[in-house]
C-alpha positions in Angstrom: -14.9 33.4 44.6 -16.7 30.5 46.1 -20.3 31.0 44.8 -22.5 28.9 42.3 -20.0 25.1 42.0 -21.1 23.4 38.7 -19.0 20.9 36.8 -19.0 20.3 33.6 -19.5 17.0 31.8 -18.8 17.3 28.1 -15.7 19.9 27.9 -13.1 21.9 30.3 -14.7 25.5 31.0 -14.1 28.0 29.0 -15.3 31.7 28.0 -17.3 29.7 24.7 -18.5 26.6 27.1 -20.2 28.7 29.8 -23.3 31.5 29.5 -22.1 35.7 28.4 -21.2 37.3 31.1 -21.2 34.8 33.6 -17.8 35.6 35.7 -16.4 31.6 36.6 -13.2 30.0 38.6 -11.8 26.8 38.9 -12.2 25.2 42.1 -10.8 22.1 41.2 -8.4 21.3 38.6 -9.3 19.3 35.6 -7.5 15.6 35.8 -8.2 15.8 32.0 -4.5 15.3 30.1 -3.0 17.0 33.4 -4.3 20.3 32.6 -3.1 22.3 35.1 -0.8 20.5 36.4 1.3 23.2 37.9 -1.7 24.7 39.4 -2.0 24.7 43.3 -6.1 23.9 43.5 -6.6 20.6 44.3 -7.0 18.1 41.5 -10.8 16.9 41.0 -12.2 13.6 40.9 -14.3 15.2 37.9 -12.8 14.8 34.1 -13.2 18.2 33.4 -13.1 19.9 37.5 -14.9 21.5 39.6 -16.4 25.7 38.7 -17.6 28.3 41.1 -19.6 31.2 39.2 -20.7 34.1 40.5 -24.5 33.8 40.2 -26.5 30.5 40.2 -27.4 29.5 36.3 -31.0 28.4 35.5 -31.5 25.3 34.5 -31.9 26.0 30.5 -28.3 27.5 31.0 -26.9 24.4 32.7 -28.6 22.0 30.7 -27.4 23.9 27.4 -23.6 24.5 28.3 -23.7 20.9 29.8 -22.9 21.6 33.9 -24.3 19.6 36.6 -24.7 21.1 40.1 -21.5 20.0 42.4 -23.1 20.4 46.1 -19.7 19.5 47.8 -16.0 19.7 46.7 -13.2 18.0 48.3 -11.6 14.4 48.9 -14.1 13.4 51.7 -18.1 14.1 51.8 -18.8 16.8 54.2 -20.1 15.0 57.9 -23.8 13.6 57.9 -24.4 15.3 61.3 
């Protein structure tokens, strides 16, 4: 599911950090205390990773479960051109 990518900034996802109902995946793995180390997803440059949800939050919902929009995910920004 590559949908909605947030990341949060305060805490690693979880089904009490995020909004009821709202269906969620890493993207990136947290590089907080190795948490999931044995994971294959690419390890994030973010503390806590990189999330993909299935619909787009509002902004009350991201600004109250503490998630910033993530426009791009990956080692390299995506081409200017």
């Amino acid at each position: 599911m590559i949908g909605h990518l947030y990341r949060p900034i305060l805490r690693p996802a979880s089904f009490a950090t995020l909004p009821s109902g709202v269906k969620w995946c890493y993207v990136e793995a947290p590089t907080m205390y190795g948490l999931y180390a044995g994971s294959d997803l690419p390890r994030s440059r973010h503390l806590f990773g990189v999330i993909a949800t299935d619909r787009a939050l509002t902004a009350q919902e991201a600004d109250r479960f503490d998630l910033l929009p993530v426009t791009w995910v990956g080692a390299f920004p995506p081409p200017e051109n």
